[in-house]
N, C-alpha and C positions, 0 to 999 in steps of 0.2 A: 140852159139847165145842165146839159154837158160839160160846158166850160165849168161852172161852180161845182160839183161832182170830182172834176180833173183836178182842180185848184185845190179841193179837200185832202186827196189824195196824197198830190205832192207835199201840202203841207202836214201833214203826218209822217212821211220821209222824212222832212226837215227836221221835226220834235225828233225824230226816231224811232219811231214805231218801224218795225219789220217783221211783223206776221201780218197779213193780212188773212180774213176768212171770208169765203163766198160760196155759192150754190148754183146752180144753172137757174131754180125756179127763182131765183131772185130777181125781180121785173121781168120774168122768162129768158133767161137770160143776160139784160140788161146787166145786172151789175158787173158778171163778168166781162162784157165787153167795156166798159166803163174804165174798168182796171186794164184791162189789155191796153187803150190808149193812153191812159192814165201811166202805164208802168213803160212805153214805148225808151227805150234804150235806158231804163233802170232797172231790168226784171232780176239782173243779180242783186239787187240790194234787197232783197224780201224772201219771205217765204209765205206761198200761198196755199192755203188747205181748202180741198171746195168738199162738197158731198153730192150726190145722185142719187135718183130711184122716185122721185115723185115725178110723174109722166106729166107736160103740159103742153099746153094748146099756144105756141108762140104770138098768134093772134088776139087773142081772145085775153089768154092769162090765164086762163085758170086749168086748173092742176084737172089732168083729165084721168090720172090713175096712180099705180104706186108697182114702184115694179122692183121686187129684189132676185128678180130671173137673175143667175150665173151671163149669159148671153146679154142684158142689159148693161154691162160693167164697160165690155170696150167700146162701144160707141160712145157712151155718156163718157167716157175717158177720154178719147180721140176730140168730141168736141170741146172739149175746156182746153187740153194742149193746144189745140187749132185755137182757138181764141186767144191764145198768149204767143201765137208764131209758134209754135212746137210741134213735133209730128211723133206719132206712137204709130206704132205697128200691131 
């Protein structure tokens, strides 16, 4: 399932598509990591937009809150750059 997922991706590179958009609650994450290996030494050719604040249960899946705290931003932030190789402070 990975592989076809990876294969979609690139082939959308190919067309030339270069924005990509994702979420963290998307397969709980999943889709971002999808793209992280998906995008493994092409991450300059794109641009990715994701969004945060809907709290979930990585397990489970399902959305356990919604959080638009000030204090919710850098983590939800830190972990999508860590998913793409990237570090924020």
């Amino acid at each position: 399932m990975m592989k076809s997922r990876i294969a979609a991706v690139h082939r959308a590179l190919e067309l030339g598509v270069n924005f990509l958009d994702t979420a963290d609650v998307y397969g709980a994450g999943h889709s971002e990591r999808v793209l992280a290996r998906a995008l493994a030494g092409r991450r300059q050719q794109v641009v990715i937009a994701t969004k945060f604040g809907n709290q979930f249960d990585e397990n489970s899946k399902q959305v356990t809150g919604i959080s638009a705290d000030p204090d919710y931003v850098p983590p939800s932030v830190r972990s999508v750059t860590a998913a793409f190789g990237h570090r924020v402070y």
